[in-house]
C-alpha positions in Angstrom: -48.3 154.4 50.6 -50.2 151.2 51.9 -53.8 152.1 51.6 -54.9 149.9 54.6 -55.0 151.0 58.1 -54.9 149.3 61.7 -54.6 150.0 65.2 -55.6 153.3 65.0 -58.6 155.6 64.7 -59.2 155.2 61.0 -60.5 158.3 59.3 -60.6 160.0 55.9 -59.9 157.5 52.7 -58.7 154.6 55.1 -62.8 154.5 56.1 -64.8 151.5 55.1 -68.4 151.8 54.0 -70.8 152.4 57.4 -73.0 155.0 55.6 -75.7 153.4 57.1 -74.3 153.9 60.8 -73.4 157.0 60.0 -76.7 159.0 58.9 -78.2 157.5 61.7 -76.0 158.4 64.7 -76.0 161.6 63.2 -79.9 161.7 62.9 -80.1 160.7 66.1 -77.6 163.2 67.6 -80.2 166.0 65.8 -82.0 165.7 68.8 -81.6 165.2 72.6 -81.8 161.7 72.4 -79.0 159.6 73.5 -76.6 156.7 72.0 -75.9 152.9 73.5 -73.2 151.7 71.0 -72.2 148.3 71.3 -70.1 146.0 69.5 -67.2 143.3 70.0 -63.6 145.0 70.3 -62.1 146.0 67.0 -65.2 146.4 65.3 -64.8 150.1 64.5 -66.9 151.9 67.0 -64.0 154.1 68.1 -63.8 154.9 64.0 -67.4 155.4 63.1 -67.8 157.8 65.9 -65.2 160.2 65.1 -66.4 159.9 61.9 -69.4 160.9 62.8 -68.4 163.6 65.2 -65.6 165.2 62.2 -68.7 165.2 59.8 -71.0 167.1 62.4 -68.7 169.7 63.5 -69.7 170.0 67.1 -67.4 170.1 70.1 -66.8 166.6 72.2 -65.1 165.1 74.9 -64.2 161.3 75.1 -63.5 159.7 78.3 -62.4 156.2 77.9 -63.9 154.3 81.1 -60.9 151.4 81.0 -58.9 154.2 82.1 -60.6 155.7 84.9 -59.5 155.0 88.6 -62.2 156.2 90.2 -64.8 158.9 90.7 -62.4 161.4 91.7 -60.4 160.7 88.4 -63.3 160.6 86.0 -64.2 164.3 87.4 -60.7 165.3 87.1 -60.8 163.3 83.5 -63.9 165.8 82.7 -62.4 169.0 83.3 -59.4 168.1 81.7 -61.5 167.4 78.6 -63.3 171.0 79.1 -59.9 172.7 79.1 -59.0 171.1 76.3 -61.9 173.0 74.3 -62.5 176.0 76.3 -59.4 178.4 77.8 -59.5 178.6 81.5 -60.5 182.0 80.9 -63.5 181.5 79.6 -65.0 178.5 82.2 -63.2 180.1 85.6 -67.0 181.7 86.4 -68.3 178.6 86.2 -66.0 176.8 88.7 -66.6 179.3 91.1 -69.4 177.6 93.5 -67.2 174.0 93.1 -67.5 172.9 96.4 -64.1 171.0 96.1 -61.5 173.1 94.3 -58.9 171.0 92.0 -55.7 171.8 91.5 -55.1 172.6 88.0 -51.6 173.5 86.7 -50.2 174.6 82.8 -48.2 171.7 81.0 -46.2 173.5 78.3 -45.9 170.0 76.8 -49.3 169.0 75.7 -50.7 173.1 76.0 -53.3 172.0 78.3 -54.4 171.8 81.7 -53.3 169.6 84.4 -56.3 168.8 86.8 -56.7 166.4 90.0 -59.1 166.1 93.0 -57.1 165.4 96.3 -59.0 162.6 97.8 -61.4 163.6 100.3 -64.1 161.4 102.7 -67.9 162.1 101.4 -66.1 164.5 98.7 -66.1 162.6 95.6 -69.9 162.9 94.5 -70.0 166.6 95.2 -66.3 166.5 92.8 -68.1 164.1 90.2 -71.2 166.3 90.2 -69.9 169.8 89.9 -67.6 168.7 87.1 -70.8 166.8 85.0 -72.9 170.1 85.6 -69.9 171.9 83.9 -70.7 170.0 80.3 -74.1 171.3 80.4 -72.8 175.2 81.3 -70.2 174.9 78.5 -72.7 174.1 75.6 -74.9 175.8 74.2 -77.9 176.2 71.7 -75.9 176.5 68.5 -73.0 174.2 70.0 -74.2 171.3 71.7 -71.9 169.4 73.2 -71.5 165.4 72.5 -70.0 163.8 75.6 -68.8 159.9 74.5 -68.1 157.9 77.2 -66.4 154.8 75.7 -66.0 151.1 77.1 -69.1 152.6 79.6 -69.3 148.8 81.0 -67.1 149.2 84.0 -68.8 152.3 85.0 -69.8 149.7 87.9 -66.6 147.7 88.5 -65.0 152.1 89.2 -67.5 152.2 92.4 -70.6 150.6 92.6 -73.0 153.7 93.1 -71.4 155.5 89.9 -74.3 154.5 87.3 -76.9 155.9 89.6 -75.3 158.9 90.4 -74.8 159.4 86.6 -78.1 158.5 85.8 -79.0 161.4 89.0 -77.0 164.1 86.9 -78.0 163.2 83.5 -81.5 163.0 83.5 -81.5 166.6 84.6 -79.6 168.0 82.2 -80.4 169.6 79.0 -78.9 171.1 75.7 -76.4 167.6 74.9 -75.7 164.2 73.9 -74.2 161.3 75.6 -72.8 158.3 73.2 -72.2 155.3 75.5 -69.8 152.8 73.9 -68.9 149.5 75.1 -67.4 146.1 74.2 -69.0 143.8 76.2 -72.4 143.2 75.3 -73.7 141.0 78.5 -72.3 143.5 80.5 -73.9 146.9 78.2 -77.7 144.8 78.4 -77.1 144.8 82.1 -77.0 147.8 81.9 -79.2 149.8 79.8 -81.7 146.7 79.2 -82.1 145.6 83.1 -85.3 147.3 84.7 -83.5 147.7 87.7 -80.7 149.3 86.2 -80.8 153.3 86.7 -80.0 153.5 83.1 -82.3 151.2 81.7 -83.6 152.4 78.5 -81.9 156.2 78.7 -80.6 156.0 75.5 -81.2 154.5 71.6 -79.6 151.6 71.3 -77.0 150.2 68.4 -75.4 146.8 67.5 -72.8 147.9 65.3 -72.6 144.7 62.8 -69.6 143.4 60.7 -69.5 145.4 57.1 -71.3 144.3 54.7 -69.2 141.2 52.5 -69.4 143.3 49.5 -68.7 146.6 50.7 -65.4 145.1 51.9 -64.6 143.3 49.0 -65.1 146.5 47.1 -62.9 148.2 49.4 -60.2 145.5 49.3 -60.2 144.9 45.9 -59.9 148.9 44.3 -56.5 148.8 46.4 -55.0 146.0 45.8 -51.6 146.6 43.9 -52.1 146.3 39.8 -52.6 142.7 38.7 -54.8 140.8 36.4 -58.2 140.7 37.5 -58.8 137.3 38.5 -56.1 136.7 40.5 -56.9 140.0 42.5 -60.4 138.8 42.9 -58.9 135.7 43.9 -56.9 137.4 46.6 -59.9 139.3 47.9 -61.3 136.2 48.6 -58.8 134.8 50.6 -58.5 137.6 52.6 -62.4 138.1 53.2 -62.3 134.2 54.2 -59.5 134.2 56.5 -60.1 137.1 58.4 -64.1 136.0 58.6 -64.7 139.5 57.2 -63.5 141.2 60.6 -63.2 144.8 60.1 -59.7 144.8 62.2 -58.0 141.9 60.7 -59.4 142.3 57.4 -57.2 145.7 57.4 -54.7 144.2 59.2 -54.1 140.7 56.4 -55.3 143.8 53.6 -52.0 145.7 54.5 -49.9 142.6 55.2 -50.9 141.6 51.6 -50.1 144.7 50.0 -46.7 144.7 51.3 -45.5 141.6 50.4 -46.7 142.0 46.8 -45.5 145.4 47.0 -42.1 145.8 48.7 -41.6 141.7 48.9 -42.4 141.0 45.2 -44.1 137.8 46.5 -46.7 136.5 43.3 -47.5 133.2 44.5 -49.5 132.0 47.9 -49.1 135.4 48.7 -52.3 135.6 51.3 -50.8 132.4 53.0 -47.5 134.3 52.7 -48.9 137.4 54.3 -50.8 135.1 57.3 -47.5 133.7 58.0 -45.4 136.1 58.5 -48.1 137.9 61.0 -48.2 134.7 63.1 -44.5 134.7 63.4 -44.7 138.3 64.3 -46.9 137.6 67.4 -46.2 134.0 68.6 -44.2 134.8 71.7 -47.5 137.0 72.6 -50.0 133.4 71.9 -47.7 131.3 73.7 -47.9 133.5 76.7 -51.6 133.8 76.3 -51.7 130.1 75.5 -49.9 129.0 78.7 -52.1 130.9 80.8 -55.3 129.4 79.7 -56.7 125.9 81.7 -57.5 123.1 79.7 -60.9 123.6 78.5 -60.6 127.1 77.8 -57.8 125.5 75.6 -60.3 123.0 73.9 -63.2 125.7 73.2 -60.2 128.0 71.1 -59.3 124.7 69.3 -62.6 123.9 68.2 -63.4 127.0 67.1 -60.2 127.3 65.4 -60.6 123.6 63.7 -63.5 124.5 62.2 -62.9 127.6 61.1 -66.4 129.4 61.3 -68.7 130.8 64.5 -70.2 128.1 66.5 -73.5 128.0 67.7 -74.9 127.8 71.3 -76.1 124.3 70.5 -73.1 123.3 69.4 -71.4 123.9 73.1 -71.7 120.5 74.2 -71.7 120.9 78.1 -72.1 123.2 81.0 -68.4 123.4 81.5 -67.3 124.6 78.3 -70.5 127.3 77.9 -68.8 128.6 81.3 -65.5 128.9 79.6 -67.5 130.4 76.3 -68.5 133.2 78.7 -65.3 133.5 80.1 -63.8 133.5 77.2 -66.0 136.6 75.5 -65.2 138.3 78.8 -61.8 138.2 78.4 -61.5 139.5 74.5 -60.7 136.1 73.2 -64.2 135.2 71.7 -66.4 137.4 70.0 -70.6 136.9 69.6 -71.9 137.7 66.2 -74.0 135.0 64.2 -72.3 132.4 67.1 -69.3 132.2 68.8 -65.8 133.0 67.1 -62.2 133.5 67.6 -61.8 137.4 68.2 -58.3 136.6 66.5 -57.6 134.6 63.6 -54.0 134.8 63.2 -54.3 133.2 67.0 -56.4 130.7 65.9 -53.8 130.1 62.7 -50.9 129.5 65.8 -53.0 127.3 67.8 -53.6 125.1 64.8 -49.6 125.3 64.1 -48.8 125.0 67.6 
């Protein structure tokens, strides 16, 4: 079995290193304290929190934010989460002074609850309210409850009083945690680092960094298929240098690798072999993305991709293209860490190619 993994929440053996992120989430989780996670997309957040939560043992709910349509959805979204850890049974008493009933129904194919609010004028705080006061009658003492609310920078792009009605309903509860997850990190220190922000400061916050170049090439190196030594260090290297030591494509080149020395008996070149064949994979997906882009969007990815490391912000050599570095970020594309870089380096490999 391949021993790298991708695209999914990465748990158990597939884990990399972040024993330092983990003792102290779950530290801070010991109390009543709340956590502001932020990192660039495909960083591991997603990973290092059910990590965290598996290793704790307490219930949680997870309400991806991307997903949400509006306030009456994200209270529906919340109750659907509560049925999925408590029976109906056992939270009907609670729901009883809901001063807009939802209509809930049994689906036999996921053995949970169906819930939605039917749009109603001047309804939808009283909805949003009743269902957040629910996560604090649910837990208890012994139990608390974690409530993670992940990509938690469009909370204002979904209606633009939701933060301070939040903030309204959160500050008066007790007895659990929030974690507040999000991708964007101009976007998050609006948020929770603005003064005029209704959650400025409600929580700890957390940068989650790229691992540690050793830890990965520790981790990459153990699995690698048998070979002589040096050429497996040799190939840990080239991985570790392509990827830029991003924790997504790192797995992702890691697993590309191990197949083609595995299954395609490839000796020679094989990293170059491996980067290849993913660019092939996904060039109809860059071309579309590349014909989209204006021209000097265009000439920021090919700079960045030329030289083949993070730019700094003195390096951006006018007003024009730092407006099309911020769009850029905004959009996925770029990522922030010691300067700017391609969130993507198999795209950046096409754009060279192309």
């Amino acid at each position: 079995m391949n021993p790298f993994k991708f695209g999914t929440i990465v748990e158990d053996e597939f884990f990399t290193d972040r024993v330092n992120e983990l003792e102290q989430i779950k530290q801070m989780l010991d109390s009543e304290n709340h956590l502001v996670l932020i990192s660039p997309r495909r960083f591991g957040k997603s990973s290092l929190v059910a990590k965290t939560l598996q290793q704790i043992g307490r219930p949680s709910i997870t309400i991806d934010f991307m997903k949400v349509l509006n306030v009456e959805d994200l209270a529906a979204q919340i109750l659907r989460q509560v049925f999925r850890l408590h029976k109906f049974e056992k939270v009907k008493h609670f729901m009883k002074h809901f001063r807009v009933v939802p209509t809930l129904s049994y689906n036999p194919l996921t053995d949970g609850m169906d819930v939605s609010f039917v749009p109603s004028v001047g309804k939808a705080s009283a909805m949003l309210e009743d269902s957040m006061d629910l996560l604090e009658k649910v837990s208890s003492a012994k139990e608390r409850l974690i409530v993670v609310f992940d990509e938690f920078q469009e909370v204002n792009s979904i209606d633009k009083n939701l933060a301070k009605q939040l903030r309204a309903i959160m500050q008066r509860q007790k007895g659990l945690n929030y974690i507040f997850m999000g991708s964007q990190e101009s976007m998050m220190e609006e948020i929770f680092e603005k003064k005029k922000s209704p959650f400025f400061h409600f929580g700890e916050r957390m940068n989650l960094k790229k691992i540690p170049y050793e830890d990965f090439y520790a981790y990459i190196e153990c699995r690698l298929p048998k070979m002589p030594a040096a050429q497996k260090a040799t190939i840990t290297e080239e991985i570790l240098k392509f990827t830029n030591v991003h924790p997504y494509y790192t797995q992702q080149l890691a697993s590309a690798v191990y197949n083609a020395i595995t299954y395609g008996k490839i000796t020679e070149n094989v990293v170059a072999y491996a980067v290849n064949r993913q660019v092939e994979e996904h060039s109809l997906d860059y071309e579309r993305l590349w014909a989209g882009m204006n021209r000097t969007d265009r000439k920021v990815l090919l700079t960045l991709a030329n030289k083949g490391n993070p730019i700094t912000d003195r390096s951006v050599p006018t007003s024009t293209s730092f407006s099309s570095i911020k769009r850029l970020l905004k959009q996925g594309y770029l990522i922030k860490t010691t300067g700017y870089e391609l969130e993507d380096p198999f795209f950046g490999e096409w754009i060279l190619g192309s």
